[in-house]
BAROBA-201586 format. One record per residue: residue in three letters; x, y, z of N, C-alpha, C in turn. Coordinates in steps of 0.02 Angstrom, whole numbers, plus 32768, in hexadecimal, padded with zeros to 4 digits. Layout:
BEGIN
ALAXYZXYZXYZ/...
***
This chain:
BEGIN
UNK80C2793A8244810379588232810E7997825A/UNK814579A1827B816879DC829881497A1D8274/UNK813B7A5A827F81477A87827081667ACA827D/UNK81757AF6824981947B37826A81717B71824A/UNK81827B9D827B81677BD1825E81897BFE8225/UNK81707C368202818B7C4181C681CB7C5C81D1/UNK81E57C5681C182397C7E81B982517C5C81FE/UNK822C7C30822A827D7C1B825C82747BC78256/UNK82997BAE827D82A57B7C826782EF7B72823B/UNK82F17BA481FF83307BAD81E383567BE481C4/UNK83817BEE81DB83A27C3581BD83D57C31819F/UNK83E07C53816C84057C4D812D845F7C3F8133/UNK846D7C3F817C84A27C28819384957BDC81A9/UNK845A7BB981A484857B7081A684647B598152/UNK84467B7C812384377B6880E2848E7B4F80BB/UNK84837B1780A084C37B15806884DE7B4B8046/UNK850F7B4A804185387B8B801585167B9B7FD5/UNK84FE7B707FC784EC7B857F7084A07BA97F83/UNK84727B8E7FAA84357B9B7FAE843E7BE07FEF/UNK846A7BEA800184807C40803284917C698008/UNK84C47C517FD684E57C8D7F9984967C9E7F68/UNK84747C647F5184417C6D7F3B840D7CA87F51/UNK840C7C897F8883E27CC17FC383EE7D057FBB/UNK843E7D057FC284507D517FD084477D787F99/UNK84537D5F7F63844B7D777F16840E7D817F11/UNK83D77D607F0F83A37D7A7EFD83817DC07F35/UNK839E7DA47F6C83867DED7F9283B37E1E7F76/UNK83F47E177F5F84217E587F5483F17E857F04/UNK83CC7E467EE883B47E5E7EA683857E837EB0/UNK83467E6C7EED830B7E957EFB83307EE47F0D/UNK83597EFA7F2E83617F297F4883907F527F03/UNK83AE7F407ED883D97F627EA883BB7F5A7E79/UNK83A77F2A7E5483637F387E1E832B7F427E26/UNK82FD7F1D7E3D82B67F417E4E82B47F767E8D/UNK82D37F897EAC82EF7FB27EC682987FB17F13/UNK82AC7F707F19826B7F827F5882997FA37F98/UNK826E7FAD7FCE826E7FD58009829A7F8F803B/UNK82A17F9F806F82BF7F6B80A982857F5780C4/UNK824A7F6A80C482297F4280EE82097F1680BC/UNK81F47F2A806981E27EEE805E82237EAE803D/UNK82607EC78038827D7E7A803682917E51806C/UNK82877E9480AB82767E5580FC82367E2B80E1/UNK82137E4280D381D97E1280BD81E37DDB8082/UNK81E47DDE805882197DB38026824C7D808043/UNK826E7D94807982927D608098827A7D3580DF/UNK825E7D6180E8822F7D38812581FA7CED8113/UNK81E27D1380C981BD7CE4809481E47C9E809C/UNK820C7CB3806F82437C908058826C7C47808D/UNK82727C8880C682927C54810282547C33812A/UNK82347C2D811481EC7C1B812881D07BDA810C/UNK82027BE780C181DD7BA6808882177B7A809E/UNK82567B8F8093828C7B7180A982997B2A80F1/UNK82627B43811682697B28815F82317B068146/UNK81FA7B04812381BE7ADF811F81DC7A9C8100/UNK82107AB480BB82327A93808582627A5680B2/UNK827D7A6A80E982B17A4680FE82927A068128/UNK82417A078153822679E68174820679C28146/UNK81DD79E88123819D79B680F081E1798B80BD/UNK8220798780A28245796B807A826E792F80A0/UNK8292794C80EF82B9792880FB8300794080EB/UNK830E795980C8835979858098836D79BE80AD/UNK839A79CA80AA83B57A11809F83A67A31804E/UNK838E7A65806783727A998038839E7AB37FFB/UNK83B87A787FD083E57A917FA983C17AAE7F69/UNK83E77AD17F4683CF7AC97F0A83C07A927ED4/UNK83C97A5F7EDC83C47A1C7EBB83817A057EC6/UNK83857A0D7F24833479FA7F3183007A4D7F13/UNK83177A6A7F1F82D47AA17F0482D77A9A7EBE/UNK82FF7A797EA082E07A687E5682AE7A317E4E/UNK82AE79FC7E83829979C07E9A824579D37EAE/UNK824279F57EC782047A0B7EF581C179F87EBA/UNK818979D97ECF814B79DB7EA281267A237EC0/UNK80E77A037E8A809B7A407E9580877A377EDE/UNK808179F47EE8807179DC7F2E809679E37F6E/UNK80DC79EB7F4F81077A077F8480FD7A5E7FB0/UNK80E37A857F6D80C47AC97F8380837ACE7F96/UNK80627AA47F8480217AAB7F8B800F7A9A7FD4/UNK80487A677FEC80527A58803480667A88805B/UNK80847AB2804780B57AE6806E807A7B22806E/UNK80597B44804480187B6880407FEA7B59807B/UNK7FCB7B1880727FBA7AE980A47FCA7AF780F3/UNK80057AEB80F980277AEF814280267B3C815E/UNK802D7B6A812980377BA681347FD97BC1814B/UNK7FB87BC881117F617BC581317F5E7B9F8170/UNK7F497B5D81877F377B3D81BA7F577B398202/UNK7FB07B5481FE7FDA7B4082237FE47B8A824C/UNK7FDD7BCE82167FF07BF182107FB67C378225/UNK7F707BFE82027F487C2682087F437C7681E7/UNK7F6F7C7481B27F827CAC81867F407CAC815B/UNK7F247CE1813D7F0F7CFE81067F0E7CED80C3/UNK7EDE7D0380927EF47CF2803C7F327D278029/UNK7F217D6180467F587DA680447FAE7D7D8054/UNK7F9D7D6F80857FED7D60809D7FF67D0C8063/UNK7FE27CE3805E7FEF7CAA80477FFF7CC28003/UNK7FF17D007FDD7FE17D177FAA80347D327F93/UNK80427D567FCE806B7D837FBB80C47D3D7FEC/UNK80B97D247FFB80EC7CE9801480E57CB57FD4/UNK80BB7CA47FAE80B57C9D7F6880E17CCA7F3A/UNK80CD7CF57F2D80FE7D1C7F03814B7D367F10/UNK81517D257F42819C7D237F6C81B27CF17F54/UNK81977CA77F4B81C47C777F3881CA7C6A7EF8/UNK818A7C847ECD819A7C797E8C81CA7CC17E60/UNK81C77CEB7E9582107D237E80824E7D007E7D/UNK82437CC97ED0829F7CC17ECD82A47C8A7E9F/UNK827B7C627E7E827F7C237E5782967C3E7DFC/UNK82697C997DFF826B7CA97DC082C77CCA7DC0/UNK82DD7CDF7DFF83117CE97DF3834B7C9A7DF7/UNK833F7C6A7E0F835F7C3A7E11835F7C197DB4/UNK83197C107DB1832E7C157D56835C7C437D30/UNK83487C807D4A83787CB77D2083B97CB77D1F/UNK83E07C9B7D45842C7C937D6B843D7C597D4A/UNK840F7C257D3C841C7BFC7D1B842C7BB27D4F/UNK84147BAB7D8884177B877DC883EA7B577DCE/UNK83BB7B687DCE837F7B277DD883397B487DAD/UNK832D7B0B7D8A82DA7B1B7D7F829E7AF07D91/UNK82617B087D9B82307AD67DC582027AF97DAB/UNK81DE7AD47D7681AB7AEC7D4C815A7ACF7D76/UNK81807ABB7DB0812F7AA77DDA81297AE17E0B/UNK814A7B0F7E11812F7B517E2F80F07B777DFF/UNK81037B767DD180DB7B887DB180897B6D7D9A/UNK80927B357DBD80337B037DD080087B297DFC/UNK803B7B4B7E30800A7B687E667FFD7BA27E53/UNK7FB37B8B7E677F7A7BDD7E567F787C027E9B/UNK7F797C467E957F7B7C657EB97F3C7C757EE5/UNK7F407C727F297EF47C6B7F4A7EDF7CA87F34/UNK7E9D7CAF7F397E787CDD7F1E7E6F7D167F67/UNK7E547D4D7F457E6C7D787F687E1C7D9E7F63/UNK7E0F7DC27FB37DC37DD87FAD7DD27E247FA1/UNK7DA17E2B7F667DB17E867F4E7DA77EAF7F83/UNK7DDD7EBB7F987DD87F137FC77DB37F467FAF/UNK7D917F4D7FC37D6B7F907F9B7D8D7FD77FC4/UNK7D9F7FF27FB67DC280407FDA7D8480608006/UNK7D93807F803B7D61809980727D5280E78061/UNK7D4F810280347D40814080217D19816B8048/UNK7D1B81A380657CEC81CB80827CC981FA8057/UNK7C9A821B80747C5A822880397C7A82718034/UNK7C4D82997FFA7C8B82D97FF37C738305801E/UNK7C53830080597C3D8320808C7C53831480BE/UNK7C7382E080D17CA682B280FE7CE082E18100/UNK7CEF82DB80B07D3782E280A37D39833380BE/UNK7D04835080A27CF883A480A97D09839E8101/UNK7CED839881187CC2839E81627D228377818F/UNK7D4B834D81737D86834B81927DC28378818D/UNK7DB4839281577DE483D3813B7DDB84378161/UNK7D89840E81647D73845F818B7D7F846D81D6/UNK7D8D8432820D7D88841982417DCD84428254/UNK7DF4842282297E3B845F82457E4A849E8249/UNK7E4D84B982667E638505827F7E9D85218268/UNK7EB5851A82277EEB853C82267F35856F8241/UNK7EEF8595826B7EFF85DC82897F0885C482D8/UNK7EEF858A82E57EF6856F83357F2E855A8334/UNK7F71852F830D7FBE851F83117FC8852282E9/UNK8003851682D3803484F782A1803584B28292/UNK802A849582C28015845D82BC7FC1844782BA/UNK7F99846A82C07F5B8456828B7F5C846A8246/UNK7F9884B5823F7F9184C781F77FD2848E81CD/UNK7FEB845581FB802A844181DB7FE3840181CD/UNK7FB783E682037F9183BC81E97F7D83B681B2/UNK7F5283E481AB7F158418817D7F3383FD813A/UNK7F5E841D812F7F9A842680D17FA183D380EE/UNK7FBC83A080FB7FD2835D80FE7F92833B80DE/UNK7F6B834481117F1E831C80E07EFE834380B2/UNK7F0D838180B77EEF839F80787F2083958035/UNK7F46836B80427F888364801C7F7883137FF5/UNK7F5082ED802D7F3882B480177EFE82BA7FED/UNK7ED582D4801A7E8182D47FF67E8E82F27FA3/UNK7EA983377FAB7EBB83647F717EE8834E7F3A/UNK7F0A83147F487F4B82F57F0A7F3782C97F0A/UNK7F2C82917F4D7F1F824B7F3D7F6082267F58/UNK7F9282477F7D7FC182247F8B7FCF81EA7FCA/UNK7FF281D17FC17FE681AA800C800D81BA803A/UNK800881B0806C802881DA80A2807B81D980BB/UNK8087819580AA80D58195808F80EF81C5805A/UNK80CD81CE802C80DE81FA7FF480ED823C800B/UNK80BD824E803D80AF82A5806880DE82AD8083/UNK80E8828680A4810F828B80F58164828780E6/UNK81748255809981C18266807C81C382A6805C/UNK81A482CB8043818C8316802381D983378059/UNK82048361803E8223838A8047822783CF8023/UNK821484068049821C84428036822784517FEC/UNK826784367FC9828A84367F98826D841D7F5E/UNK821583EB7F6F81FF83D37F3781B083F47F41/UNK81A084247F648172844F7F5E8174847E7F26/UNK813284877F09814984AF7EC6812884FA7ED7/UNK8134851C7E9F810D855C7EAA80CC85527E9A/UNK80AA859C7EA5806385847E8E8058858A7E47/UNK802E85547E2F8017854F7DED8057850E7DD3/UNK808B84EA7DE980CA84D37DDF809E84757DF3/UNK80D684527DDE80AF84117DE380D983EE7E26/UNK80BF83C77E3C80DB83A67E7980F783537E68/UNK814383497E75815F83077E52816282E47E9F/UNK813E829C7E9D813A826D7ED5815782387EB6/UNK818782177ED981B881D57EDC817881A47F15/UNK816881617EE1812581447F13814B81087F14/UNK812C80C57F18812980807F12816980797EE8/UNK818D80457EE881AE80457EB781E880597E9B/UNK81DF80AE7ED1822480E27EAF820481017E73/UNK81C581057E6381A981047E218197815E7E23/UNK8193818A7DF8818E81C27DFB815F81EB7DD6/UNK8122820D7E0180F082317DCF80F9826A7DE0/UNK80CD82887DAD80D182D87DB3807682DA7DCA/UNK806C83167DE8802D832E7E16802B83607DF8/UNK7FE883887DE47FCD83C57DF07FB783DB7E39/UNK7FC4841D7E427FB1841B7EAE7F8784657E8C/UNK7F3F84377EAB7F1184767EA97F1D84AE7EDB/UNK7EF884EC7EDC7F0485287EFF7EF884FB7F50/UNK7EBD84FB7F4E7EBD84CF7F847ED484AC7FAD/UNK7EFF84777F8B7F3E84647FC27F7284A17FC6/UNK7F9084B37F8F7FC684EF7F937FBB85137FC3/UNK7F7A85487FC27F73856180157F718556803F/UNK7F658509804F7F77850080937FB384DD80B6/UNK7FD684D38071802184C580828050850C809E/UNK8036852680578050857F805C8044859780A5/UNK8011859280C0800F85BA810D800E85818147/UNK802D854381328051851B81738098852A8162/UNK80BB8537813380FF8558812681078584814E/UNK80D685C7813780D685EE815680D0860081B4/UNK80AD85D881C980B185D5821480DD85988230/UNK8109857F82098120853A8225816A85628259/UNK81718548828481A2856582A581E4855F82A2/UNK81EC851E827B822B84E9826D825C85248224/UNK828B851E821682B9852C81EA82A485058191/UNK827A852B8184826684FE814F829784F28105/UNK82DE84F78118831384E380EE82F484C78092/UNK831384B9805A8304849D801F82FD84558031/UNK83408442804583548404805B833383D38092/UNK831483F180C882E883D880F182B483E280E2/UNK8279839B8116824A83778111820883BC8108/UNK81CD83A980EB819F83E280D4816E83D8811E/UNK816483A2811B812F83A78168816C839081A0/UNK815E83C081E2818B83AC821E816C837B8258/UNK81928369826B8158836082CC8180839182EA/UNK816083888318817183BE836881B883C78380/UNK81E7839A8376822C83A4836F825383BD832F/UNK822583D98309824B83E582C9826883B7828B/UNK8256836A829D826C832382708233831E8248/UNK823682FC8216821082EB81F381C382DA8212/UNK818A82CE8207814C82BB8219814982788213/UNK81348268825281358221824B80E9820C8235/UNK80C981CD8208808A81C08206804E81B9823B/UNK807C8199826A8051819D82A5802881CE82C0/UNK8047821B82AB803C824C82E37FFF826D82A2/UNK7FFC8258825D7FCB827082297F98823D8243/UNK7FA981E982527F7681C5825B7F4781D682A7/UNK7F74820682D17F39820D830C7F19823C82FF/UNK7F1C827482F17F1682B882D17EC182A982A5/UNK7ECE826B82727E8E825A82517E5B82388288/UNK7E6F821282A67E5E81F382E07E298235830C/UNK7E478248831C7E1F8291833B7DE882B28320/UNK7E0582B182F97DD682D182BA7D93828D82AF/UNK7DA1826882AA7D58823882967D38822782D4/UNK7D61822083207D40821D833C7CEC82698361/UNK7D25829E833E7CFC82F1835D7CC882EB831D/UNK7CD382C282E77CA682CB82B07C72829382AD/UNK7C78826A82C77C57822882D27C58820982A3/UNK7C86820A827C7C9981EE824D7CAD8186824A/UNK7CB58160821C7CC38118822D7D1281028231/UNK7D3A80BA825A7D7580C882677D8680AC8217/UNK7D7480B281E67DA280BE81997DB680FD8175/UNK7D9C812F81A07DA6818D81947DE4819481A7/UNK7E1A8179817E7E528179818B7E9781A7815E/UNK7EC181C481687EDC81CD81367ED981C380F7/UNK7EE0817C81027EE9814280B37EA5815B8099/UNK7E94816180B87E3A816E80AE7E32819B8077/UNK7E4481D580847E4C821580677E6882118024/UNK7E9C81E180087EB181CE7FC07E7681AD7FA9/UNK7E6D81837FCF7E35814D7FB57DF7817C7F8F/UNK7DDF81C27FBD7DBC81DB7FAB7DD682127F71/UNK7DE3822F7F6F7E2282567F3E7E0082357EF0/UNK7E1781E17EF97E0B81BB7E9C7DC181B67EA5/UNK7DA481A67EDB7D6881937EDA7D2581CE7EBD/UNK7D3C821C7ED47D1382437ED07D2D825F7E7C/UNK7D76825B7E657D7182747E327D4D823B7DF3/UNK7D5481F87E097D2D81E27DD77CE981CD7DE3/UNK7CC481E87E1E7C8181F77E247C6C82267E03/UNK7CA782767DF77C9182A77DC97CAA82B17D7C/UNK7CBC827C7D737CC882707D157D0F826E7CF9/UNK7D4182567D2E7D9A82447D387D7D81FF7D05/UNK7DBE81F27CE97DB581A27CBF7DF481807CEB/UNK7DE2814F7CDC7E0B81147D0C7E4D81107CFB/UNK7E7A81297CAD7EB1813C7CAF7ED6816C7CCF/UNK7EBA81A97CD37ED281CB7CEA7ECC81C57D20/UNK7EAA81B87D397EA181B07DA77ED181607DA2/UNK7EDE813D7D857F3281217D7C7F6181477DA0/UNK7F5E81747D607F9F819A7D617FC581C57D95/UNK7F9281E57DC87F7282087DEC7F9081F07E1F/UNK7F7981AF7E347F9281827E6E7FB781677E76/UNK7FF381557E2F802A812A7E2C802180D07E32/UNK7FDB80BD7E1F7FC980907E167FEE806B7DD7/UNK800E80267DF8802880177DB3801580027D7D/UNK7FCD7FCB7D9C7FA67FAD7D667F567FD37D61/UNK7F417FCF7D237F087FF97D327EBD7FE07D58/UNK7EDE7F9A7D587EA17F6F7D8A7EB07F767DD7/UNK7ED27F817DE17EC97FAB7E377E9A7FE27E28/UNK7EBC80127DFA7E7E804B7DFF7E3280357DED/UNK7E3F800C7DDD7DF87FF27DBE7DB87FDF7DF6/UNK7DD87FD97E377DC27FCB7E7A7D8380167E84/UNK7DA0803C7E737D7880797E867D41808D7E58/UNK7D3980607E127D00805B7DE77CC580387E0E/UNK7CE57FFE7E2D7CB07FCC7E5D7C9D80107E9C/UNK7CBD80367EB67CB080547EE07C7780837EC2/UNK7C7C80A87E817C4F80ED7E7C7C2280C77E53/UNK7C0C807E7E527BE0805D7E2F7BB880477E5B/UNK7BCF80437EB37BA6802A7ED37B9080607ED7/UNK7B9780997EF47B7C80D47F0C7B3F80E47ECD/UNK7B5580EA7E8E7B0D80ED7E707AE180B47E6F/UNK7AF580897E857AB780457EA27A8F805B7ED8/UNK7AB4807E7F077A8F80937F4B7A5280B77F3B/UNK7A6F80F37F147A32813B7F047A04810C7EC5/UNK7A0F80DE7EA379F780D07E8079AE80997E96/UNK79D280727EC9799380667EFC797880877F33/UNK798980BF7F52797380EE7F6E794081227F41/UNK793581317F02792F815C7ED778FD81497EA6/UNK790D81047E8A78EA80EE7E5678A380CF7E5C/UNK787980F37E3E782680D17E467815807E7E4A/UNK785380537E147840802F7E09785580077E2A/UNK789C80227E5578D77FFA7E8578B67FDC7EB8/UNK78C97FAA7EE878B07F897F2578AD7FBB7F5A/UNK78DC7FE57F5A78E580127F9E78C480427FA1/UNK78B2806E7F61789080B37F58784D809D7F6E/UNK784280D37F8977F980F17F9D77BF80F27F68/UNK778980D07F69774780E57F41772E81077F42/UNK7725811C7EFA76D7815D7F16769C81457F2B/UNK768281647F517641815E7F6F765481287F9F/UNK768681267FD376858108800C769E81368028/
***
């Protein structure tokens, strides 16, 4: 059988009218009710126009709504199929092009259009636990000390950015939208818009505060209410890139591994406070995690680490040292 690749093959200008209006609606819903970003309902429709073109070859039909009520278990399970072997895609990606179609099916029920209770057969491929790349709190120390404050504005604009991560836990999208206007005073709490549109409040230890406070202070740019809190070199907003070489530098002068990354620095943030007696709700809360089993990732993390010292350490462990050898 012919194949295409995901999203070409067919575009929502030669789909039937009912299954294009369909289309457009449910993307108009992702963006005004769940209120996602543009790049992930490009993704959502790419999915989508992806299943669409699989739907039109493996059937023979035009992709109406009549036939996507029509469709079996075997019909997706084929299309999963084509997508792994053809595609050579991932459990991640098959995972999340999965949940793209059973969104637009849950909104095609909701409208009251078609229902296909054999979407709901397919199990979702399984997915291998990420464990987060945490750096040790000597890592974390030893990348924070590396910058010179007093050498630019731009090491002291670095400096406060990841000390902004390591010290809150934020992710670097979160930093880098930061405008002047949502900096607080000191001792004042810090409100971040994350994932979602979703909104927490931060405590900002002295620690980050000072070193925001004296990249303010030497920044050369017009630091307005209304404009961006970190700059680049033209005065625009900071782009991620120029934080991601910046760390880059830094791990390579430190000899550090290539996961000493920004992201890194949150990762370590939950990891070290619930190595020192944080509970897993609150380092939730902390991170803007929605479910508490994401955070739960970082229990497996500070559980291996006492496995390590525990066979490094323990008399009775395989790894520890004997007495009298």
């Amino acid at each position: 059988m012919p194949r295409t690749q995901p999203g070409r093959g067919v575009t929502r200008e030669v789909l039937p009218a009912e299954t294009r209006d369909a289309l457009d609606a449910w993307l108009a819903s992702l963006a005004l009710e769940k209120r996602y970003s543009a790049h992930t309902i490009t993704n959502y429709q790419r999915d989508l126009l992806g299943f669409l073109a699989f739907a039109t070859l493996h059937t023979g039909e035009p992709v109406s709504l009549a036939a996507l009520g029509r469709l079996k278990a075997a019909d997706f399970r084929a299309w999963l199929a084509d997508r792994r072997q053809g595609d050579s895609v991932g459990p991640r990606t098959l995972a999340r092009s999965l949940s793209s179609l059973r969104t637009f099916y849950r909104h095609l029920a909701r409208e009251g259009l078609v229902e296909n209770a054999q979407i709901g057969l397919i199990r979702t491929p399984k997915l291998p636990q990420s464990v987060p790349k945490a750096l040790s709190v000597e890592a974390a120390g030893r990348v924070l000390e590396e910058l010179d404050p007093d050498k630019s504005w731009t090491d002291a604009r670095d400096l406060a950015a990841l000390t902004l991560l390591y010290g809150a836990g934020l992710r670097i999208s979160e930093a880098l939208s930061l405008d002047v206007r949502d900096w607080p005073n000191r001792g004042g709490a810090l409100r971040v818009t994350g994932k979602g549109n979703k909104t927490r409040v931060l405590p900002v230890i002295d620690l980050v505060h000072d070193a925001v406070e004296h990249y303010r202070a030497v920044c050369p740019h017009d630091l307005a209410p209304a404009t961006p809190l970190f700059r680049g070199m033209r005065g625009g907003r900071l782009n991620p890139r120029s934080l991601q070489a910046s760390m880059e530098r830094l791990r390579h002068a430190l000899g550090l591994p290539d996961t000493a990354t920004p992201h890194a620095l949150r990762h370590s943030f939950a990891t070290h406070l619930l190595g020192a007696g944080g509970d897993l709700r609150t380092i939730q809360e902390l991170l803007g995690h929605a479910s508490l089993s994401t955070t739960q990732v970082y229990a497996s993390v500070d559980a291996q680490k006492l496995m390590d010292v525990y066979d490094r350490t323990h008399p009775r462990a395989a790894g520890a040292p004997r007495q009298g050898k």
